[in-house]
Structures are given as structure tokens and as C-alpha cells.
N, C-alpha and C positions, 0 to 999 in steps of 0.2 A: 203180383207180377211186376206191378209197375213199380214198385217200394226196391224192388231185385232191379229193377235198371237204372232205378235209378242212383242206389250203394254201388251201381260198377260203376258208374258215370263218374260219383264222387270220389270212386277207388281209384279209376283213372286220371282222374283230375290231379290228384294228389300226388301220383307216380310222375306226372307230366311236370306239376310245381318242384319235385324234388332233383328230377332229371338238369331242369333247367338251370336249378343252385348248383349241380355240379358242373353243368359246364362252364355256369359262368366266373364260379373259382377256376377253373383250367385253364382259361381264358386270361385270369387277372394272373394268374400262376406262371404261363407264360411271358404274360409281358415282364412280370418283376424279373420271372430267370433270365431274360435278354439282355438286362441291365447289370447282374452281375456272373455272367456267363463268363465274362473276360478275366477277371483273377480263378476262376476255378479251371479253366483253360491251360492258364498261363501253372497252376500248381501242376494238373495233369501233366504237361508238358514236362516239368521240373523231375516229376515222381518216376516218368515215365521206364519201362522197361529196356526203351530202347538206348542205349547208350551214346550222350549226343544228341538228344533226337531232333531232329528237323523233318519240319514238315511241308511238305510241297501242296499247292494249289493248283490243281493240270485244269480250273476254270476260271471264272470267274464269280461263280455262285458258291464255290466250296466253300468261302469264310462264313456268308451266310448259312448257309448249308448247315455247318455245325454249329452258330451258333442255335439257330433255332431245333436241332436234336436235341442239343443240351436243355434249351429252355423249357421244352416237352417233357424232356426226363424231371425235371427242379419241379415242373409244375405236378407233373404224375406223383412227387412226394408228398406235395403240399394238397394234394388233391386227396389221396389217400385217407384219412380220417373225416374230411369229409363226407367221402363217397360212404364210408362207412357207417359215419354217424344218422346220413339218409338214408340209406339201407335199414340200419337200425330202428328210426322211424318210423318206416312206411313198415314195420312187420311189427310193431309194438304191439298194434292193439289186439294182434292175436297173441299176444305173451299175457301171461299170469304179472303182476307185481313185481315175483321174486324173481322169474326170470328176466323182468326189463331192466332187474338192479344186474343183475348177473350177465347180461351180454353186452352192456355197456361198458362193461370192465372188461370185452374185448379190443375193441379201439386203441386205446394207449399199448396190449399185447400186441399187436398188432404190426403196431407205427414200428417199434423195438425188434419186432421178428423181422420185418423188410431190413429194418436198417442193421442188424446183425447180416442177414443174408447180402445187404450190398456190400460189407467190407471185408467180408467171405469170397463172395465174385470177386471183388477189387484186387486185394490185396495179396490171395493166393488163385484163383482159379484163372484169370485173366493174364500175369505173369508169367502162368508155367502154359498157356497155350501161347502165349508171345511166342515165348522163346522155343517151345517144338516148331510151330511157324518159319520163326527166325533159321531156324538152325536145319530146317526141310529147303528154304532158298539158298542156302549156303553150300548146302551138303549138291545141290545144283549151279554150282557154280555162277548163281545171280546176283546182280548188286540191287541190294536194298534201296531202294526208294519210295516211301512212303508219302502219298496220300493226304491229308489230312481228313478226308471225307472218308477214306477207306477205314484209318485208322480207328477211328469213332463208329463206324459201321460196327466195324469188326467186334470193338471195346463194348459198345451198348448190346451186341448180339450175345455177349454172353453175361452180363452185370443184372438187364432186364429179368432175361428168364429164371435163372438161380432166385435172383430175391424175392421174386412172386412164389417161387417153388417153397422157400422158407413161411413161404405164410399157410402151409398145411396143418400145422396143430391148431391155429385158428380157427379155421372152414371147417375141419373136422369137429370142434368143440359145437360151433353155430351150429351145424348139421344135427348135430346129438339133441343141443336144445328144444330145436323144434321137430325131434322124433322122427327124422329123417334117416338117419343113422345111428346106429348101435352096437356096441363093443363086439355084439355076436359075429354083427356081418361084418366087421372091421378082420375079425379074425380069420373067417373064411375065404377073404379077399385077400388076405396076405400073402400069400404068394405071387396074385396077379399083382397086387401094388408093389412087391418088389421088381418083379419083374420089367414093369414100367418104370419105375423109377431108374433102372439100370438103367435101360434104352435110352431116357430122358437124359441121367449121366452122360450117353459117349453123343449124344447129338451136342450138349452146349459145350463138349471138350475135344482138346486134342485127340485123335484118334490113334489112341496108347492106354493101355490097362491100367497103367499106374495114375493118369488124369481121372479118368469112371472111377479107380476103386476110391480115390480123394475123393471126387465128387458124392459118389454113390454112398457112401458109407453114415456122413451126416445125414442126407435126404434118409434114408433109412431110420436111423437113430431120430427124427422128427417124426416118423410114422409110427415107430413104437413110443413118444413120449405122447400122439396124438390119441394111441389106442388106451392107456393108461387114462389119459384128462378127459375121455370117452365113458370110462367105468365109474369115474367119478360122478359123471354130471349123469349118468343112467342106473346109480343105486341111489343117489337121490330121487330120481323122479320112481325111482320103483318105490322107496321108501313114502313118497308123495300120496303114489298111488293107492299104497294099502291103508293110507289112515281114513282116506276120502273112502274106502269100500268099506272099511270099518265103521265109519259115521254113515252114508248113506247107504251103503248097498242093502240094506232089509228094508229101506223105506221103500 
């Protein structure tokens, strides 16, 4: 009993040293993005949807304001394969060998799925709700004036959620690994995980059919590439299973 509290004690030691290295990247993460917050700003600006844009300050903490959003968001990048890599970790010693070589080689997938899903958000999903935005103040006869604490509100509220959402064939892969999930109940689920996914669609978009079905359509197309890289990683481990029942299961 006492050997059992004392492995959680060390369990949780472990979890508490890993926690710790991730904030303390997030922390260093931040401060570096503060530093170069101001040319990424100034591109934002440049790139922007809005034509002409100018941005208005209605305080005096707004400039702050956005710079340290932006720095959160730079460090949540850079923080990212961290958290990962500790994650990875603190679950190792329950993994076999092959699977410690094998979910290591999610990290780098990973980093690439976020950063596919941010210039997805970026570059088409964040533009075409600008501009129903835009075009909803106008059709009301408002003059646009913009924010810059709104703007970045607005801009991070839908960039965030999409590229987290791109990291499902990941979680799904890990989950498989550690027998958590499996292509069976991936399939049975399919219709509720479409069905959320849609919801998920019209919450980070314009509220128009045609933003959900853009949006919806990849997040779907990631859940069927997830259920695929699911059967994979589950006829291996079935194929695992039978050689170990073939060598020991008569002993």
C-alpha cells in the first residue's frame, strides 16, 4: 500500500515538473511575441479585409490590449509541441517501444495540422465572415468604425477555434493508441460527430449556409481521414495481439 502512494506521489510529481515546463515556455513565449507583435500587426493591418483599414483606439489600453492577444496567440504556437512533447512523456511509460517510436511522430503532425487550419481560418474563413459583418452594417445603413480591440477579438474568435478543430486526426490517432478508441466506435459515432461538427461550423461563422457548408465540409473530410488513420493504427495492434496469444496464450 505504501509502494502505491508512494508511485502516485511520484506520478504526481512528475505531472507537476511537466506542467511547470509548459508554463514556463508560455511565459517565455509570450514575452518574445511582445517583441515582435509589431511587424505582424503592421502585415495584419496591410493584409486586412477591410479596405483602407484604420483602426481606432476608444481607450487607452487597447494598443496594449492587442499587443499582449497577439503575444498569447505566438506563444500558444510555440507552446504547442511542447505541451505536446510533455504530454507525450508523462504517458510513455505506459506505451510499449513501438508505440513511444510511433506517437512521437505525432508532434511534428500536429505542429502542420494547427498550422494548415490557421491559414484556413486566416486566409478564407475569417474574410468571408468580415465581409457578411461588413456588408450586415452597411445593408443598415452604419458607418464602419473599427476598434482595434474588437477587430482582433473578432479575428482571434474565429482563427483560434478552426485550427484546434484541425487537430482531430491527431487526438483521434493518440486515442487509438492507447485503446481508447477504435475505428468501430468512430463509426457509430458518425453521425453525432457530423452533426457536431456542423453546429461547430455555424458557431465560428457567418450565420449563412454557404460559410457552415465551407467550413463543415473540410472538418468532416478530417474526421473521415481520422477514422481511416484509426484502422490503421487498430489492425496493427490486432495483428500485435494475435502473435502475443499465439506465443503465450497456452502458457
Amino acid at each position: 500500500m505504501q509502494e502505491d502512494a508512494m508511485s502516485l506521489v511520484e506520478h504526481l510529481g512528475e505531472l507537476r515538473k511537466r506542467i511547470i515546463w509548459i508554463i514556463a515556455v508560455l511565459v517565455l513565449g509570450m514575452i518574445g511575441g511582445f517583441f515582435v507583435a509589431k511587424p505582424i500587426l503592421i502585415y495584419l493591418q496591410e493584409a486586412s479585409p477591410l479596405v483602407n483599414a484604420t483602426w481606432h483606439a476608444f481607450s487607452p489600453w487597447d494598443g496594449l490590449r492587442v499587443y499582449m492577444q497577439l503575444s498569447f496567440i505566438i506563444a500558444l504556437v510555440v507552446t504547442g509541441p511542447v505541451t505536446l512533447y510533455h504530454l507525450w512523456s508523462f504517458v510513455k511509460p505506459g506505451l510499449s517501444k513501438e508505440e513511444q517510436k510511433a506517437t512521437i511522430g505525432y508532434i511534428p503532425f500536429s505542429v502542420l495540422l494547427f498550422l494548415v487550419g490557421l491559414a484556413f481560418a486566416y486566409f478564407v474563413v475569417f474574410p468571408m465572415a468580415f465581409k457578411f459583418a461588413s456588408g450586415l452594417t452597411g445593408s443598415l445603413m452604419l458607418t464602419e468604425t473599427y476598434g482595434i480591440t474588437q477587430y482582433f477579438s473578432f479575428m482571434f474568435n474565429i482563427l483560434l477555434p478552426i485550427s484546434l478543430l484541425f487537430e482531430l486526426p491527431v487526438v483521434v490517432m493518440f486515442l487509438t493508441r492507447i485503446r481508447l478508441l477504435n475505428p468501430i466506435r468512430l463509426h457509430k459515432m458518425r453521425r453525432y460527430a457530423y452533426l457536431a461538427l456542423v453546429i461547430l461550423s455555424t458557431v465560428v461563422t457567418p450565420p449563412d449556409a454557404l460559410s457552415a457548408i465551407i467550413v463543415a465540409i473540410p472538418l468532416i473530410i478530417l474526421y473521415e481521414i481520422s477514422v481511416l488513420l484509426s484502422k490503421v493504427i487498430y489492425r496493427k495492434q490486432l495483428a500485435k495481439d494475435r502473435v502475443w496469444a499465439d506465443e503465450y496464450g497456452d502458457k
